[in-house]
N, C-alpha and C positions, 0 to 999 in steps of 0.2 A: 445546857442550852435548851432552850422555847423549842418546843417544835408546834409549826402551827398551819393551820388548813386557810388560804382566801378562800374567799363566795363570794362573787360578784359579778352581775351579768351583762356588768359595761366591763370590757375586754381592756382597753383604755386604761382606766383608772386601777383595774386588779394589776396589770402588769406595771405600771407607774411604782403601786404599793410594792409590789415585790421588789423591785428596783431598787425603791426607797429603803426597802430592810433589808435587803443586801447588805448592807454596811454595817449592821447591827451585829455585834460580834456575838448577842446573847440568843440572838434569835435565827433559826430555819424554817425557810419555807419548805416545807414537806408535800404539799398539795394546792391544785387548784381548780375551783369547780365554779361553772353557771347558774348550773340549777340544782336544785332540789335533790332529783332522781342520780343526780352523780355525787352530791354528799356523803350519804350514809355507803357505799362500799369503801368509800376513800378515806372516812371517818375509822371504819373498822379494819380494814389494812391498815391504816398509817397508826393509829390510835394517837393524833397527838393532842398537846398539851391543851391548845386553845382552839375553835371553829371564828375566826373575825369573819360577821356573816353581812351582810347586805340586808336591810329590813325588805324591800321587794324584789323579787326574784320573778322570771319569766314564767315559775308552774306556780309557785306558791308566794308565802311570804314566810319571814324569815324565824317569826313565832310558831309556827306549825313546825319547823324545822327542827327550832331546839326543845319540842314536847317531843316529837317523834325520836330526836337521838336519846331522852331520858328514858322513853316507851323501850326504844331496844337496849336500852342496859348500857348504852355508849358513854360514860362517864366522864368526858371530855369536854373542858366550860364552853360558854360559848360567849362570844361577845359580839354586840349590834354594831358597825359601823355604817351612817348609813346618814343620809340629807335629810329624814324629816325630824322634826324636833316636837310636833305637839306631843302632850300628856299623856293621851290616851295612847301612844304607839309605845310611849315609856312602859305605861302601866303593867300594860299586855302583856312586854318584853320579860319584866320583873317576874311577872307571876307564872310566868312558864320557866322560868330556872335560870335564866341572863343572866350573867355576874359583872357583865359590864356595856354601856352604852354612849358611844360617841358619837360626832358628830365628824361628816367628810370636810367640814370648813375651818374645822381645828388645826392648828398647828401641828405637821408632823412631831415635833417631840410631845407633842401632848397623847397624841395618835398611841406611840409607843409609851406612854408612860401605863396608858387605859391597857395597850397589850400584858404589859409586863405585871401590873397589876390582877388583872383578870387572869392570867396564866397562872398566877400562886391564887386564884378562888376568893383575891379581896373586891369587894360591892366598887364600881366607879362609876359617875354619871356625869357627863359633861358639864361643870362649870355655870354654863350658859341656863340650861336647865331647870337650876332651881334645885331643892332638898330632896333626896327618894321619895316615890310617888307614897301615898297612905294603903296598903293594902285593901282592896274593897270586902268588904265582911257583909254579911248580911243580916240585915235588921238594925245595921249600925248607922250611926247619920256622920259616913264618913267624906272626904272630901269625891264629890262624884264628877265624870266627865260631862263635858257640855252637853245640854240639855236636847237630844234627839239622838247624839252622834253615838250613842252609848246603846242604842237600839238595832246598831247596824250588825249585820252579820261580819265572819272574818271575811270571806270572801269582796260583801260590800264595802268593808273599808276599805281594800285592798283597791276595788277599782274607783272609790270615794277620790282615793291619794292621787291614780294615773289622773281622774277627771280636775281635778285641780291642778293639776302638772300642765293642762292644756291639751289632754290624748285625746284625739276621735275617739268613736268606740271601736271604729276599724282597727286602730293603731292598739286599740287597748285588748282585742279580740287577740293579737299576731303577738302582743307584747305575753299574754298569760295561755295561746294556748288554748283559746275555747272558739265557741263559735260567736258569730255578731250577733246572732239572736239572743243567744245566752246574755251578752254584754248587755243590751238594752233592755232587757226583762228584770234584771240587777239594777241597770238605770231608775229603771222604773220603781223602783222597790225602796233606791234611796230618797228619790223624790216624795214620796209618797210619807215613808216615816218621817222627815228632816220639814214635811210641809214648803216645799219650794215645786218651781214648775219651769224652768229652767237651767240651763248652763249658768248662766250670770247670778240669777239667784243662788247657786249651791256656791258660787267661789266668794258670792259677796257675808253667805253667810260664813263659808271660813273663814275669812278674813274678819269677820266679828269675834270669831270662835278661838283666834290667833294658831289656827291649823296652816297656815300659810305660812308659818315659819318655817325657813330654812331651805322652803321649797323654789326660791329665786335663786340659789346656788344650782350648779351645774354637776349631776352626778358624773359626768362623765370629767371634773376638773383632776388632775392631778396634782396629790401632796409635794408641797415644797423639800425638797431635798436640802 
């Protein structure tokens, strides 16, 4: 049997998923955690099979997660489930140690196929997606991310994604855990490498960028049973 960890910091939709695999005769929920900071003990207690993680989490995001369970020796795959779909969130995912990456508007049996999959260490990338990203090498002229967004820190992508979701920075301050100043000094940072000088300009340029996929879906929707 699966034994497997949620991460997800909509309460909603993690308990929907458990629900939903309940019924999966192959798989056990063993664990459930919010954030970040409740992972790794629960990873190392439970030691299970697979971490299905959420790509934004309220401390972090969910790439810093699975270098830090590699970092401690936690040898446990991990797989993204999660609403955004651009490339560069793939890419990141890949090259910190991901073994699988889905999308929350997938078909539940698709959902469990990426589980079951990712649990035995085989590569799955939603369908929708496109081929595995090209590793970035350097000095290579290989396939590169849109042209400014590849400058941003993790941190800045991370509230890049909330300020395209539509978040104040208030909302985006209380959502990660830092302070508003911090949020708008970050603002400023992204504006600033992306060349834009507004809210409207950074979403129209995702929308050019096709960063806006996926993101009109509801993370808080729950899997079809």
């Amino acid at each position: 049997m699966m034994r497997i960890v949620l991460v997800d910091d909509h309460q909603a939709f993690r308990e929907s998923l458990r629900i939903a695999l309940w019924h999966e005769a192959s798989i056990s929920v063993v664990g459930e955690a919010s954030t970040a900071r409740q992972v790794y003990p629960l990873v190392q207690a439970e030691k299970p099979d697979l971490v299905v993680l959420d790509l934004m989490l309220k401390d972090t995001d969910g790439v810093p997660v699975a270098r830090e369970l590699a970092r401690r020796g936690l040898t446990t795959k991990v797989m993204i489930l999660t609403m955004h779909a651009n490339s560069l969130f793939v890419r990141d995912a890949f090259e910190a140690g991901v073994v699988a990456y889905a999308l929350k508007e997938q078909p539940l049996s698709e959902i469990i196929e990426a589980i079951g999959l990712a649990a035995r260490g085989e590569r799955y990338l939603c369908p929708q997606l496109g081929p595995p990203p090209v590793p970035r090498l350097r000095g290579a002229n290989q396939e590169q991310p849109p042209p400014g967004i590849d400058q941003l820190s993790r941190r800045e992508r991370e509230i890049f994604g909330r300020i395209i979701q539509g978040l104040s920075s208030r909302d985006i301050a209380q959502s990660l855990c830092i302070s508003l100043k911090t949020v708008e000094t970050h603002r400023s940072h992204i504006n600033r490498k992306l060349g834009v000088h507004s809210p409207a300009e950074l979403i129209r340029l995702a929308a050019l960028k096709g960063l806006l996929a996926g993101l009109q879906s509801s993370e808080a929707s729950a899997p079809a049973a």
